[in-house]
C-alpha positions as CSV (number, residue, x, y, z in Angstrom):
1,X,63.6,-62.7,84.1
2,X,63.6,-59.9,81.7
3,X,63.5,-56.1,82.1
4,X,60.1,-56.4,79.9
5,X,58.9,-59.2,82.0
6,X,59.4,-57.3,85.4
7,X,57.6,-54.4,83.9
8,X,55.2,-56.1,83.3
9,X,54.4,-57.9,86.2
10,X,55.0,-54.6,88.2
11,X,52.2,-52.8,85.8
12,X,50.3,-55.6,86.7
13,X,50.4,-55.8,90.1
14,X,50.0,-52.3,90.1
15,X,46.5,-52.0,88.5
16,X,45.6,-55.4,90.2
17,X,46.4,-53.4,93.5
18,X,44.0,-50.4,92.5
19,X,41.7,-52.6,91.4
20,X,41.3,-53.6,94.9
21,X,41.6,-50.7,96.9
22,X,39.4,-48.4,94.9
23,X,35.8,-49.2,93.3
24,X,35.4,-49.0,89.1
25,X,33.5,-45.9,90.2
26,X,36.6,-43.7,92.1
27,X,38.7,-45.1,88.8
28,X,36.4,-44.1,86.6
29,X,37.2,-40.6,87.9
30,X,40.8,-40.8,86.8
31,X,40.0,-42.0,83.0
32,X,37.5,-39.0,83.1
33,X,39.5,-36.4,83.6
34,X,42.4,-37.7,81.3
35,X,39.4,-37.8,78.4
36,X,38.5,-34.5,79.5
37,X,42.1,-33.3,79.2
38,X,42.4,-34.8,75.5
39,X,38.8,-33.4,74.4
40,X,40.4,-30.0,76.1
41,X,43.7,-30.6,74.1
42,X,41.8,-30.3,70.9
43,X,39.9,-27.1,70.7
44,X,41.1,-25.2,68.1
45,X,43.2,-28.1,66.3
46,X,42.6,-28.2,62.4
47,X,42.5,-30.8,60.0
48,X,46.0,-29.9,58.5
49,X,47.6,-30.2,62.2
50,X,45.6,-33.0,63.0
51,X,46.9,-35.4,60.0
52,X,50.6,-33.6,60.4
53,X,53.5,-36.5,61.2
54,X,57.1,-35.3,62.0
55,X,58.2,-38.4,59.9
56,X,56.3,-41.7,58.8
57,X,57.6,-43.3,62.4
58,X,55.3,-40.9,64.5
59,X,51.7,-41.1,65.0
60,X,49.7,-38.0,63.8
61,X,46.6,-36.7,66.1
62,X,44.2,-38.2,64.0
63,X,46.1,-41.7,64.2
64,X,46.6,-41.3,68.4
65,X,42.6,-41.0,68.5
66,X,41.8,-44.0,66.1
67,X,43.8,-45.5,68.6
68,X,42.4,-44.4,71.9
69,X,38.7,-44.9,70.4
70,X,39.4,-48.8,69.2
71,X,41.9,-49.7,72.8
72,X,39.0,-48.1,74.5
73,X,35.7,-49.9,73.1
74,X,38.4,-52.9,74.0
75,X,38.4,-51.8,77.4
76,X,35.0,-51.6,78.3
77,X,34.1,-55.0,76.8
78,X,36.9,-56.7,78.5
79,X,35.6,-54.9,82.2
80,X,32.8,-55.8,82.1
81,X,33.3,-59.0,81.1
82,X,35.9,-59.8,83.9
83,X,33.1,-57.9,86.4
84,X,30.8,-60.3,85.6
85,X,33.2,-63.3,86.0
86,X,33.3,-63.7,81.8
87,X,36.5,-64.2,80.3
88,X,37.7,-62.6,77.8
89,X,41.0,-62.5,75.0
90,X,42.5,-59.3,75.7
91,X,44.9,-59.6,72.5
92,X,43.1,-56.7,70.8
93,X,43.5,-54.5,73.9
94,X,46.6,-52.6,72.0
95,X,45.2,-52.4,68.3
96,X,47.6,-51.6,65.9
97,X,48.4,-48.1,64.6
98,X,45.7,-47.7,61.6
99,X,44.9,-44.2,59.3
100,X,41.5,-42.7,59.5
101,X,39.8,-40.4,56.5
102,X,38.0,-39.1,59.2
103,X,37.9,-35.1,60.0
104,X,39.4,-33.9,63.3
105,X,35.9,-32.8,64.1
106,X,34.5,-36.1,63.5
107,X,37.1,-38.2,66.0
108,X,36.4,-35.2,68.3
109,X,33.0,-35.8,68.1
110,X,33.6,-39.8,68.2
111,X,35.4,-39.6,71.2
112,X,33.1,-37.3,73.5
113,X,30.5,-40.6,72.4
114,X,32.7,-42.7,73.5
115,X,33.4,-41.1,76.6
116,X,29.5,-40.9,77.5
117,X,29.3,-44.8,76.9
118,X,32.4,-45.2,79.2
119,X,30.2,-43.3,81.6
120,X,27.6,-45.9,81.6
121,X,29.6,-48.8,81.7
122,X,29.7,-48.6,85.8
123,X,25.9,-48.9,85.7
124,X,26.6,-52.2,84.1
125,X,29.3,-53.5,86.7
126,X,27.9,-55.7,89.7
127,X,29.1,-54.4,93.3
128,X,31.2,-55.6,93.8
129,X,33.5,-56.8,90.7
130,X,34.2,-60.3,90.6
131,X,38.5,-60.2,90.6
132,X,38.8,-63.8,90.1
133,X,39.1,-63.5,85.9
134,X,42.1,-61.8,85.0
135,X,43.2,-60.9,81.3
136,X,47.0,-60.8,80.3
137,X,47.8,-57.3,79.0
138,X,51.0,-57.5,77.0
C-alpha cells in the first residue's frame, strides 16, 4: 500500500467516522465558521493583492476563491445526493485551478451567496442521512 493510499483511506475513514457521530447540522457548524473566517480574511483586500501570485506555481486569492466556490457547489450536490441515497461521480469534487476576470468584490460577494445556499442545504437533507452511498474522493 502506498503512503498516498493510506492517506487516503485514513481521510476517509475519518470523515466517514464524523459523519456518523455528528448530524449534517453540528458539521455544518464547522464549514460555517471556516467561511466566516475567509469572508473575515478579506476585508480590506484590493484588486491588485487579490490577483497578486509570488510566481506562476502559486495560486493568487482570486484563483483560491474560484476554487472554493466551484469544489463547493460540488459539495452540496454530491450531499445531498448521497443523503437521499442518489449516487453521484465525485470526479469534479477538486476542479482544477482556473483564472477569473472577476473583481475581488464580486467573489466576495459570490461567496457570501454561496455560503447562504450552503445554509439551506440541511433543510434539504432527510433525518437521518442515508450512509449507504459513498463517493470516492481522490
Amino acid at each position: 500500500m502506498t503512503t498516498e493510499t493510506n492517506e487516503t483511506d485514513r481521510v476517509r475513514m475519518y470523515l466517514r467516522t464524523q459523519g456518523e457521530r455528528y448530524t449534517f447540522r453540528e458539521l455544518w457548524i464547522r464549514a460555517v465558521k471556516a467561511r466566516l473566517q475567509l469572508l473575515d480574511a478579506l476585508d480590506g483586500v484590493n484588486d491588485e493583492q487579490a490577483a497578486f501570485k509570488i510566481n506562476e506555481d502559486e495560486w493568487s486569492i482570486l484563483e483560491v476563491l474560484k476554487h472554493v466556490l466551484t469544489s463547493s457547489g460540488n459539495v452540496a450536490q454530491l450531499v445531498e445526493s448521497l443523503a437521499n441515497r442518489r449516487s453521484r461521480q465525485s470526479d469534479d469534487i477538486e476542479p482544477p485551478r482556473k483564472p477569473t476576470d472577476l473583481s475581488i468584490t464580486e467573489m466576495r460577494d459570490l461567496l457570501l451567496k454561496d455560503s447562504v445556499a450552503w445554509g439551506a442545504l440541511t433543510d434539504r437533507l432527510p433525518e437521518p442521512p442515508s450512509l449507504e452511498i459513498e463517493a470516492r474522493h481522490t
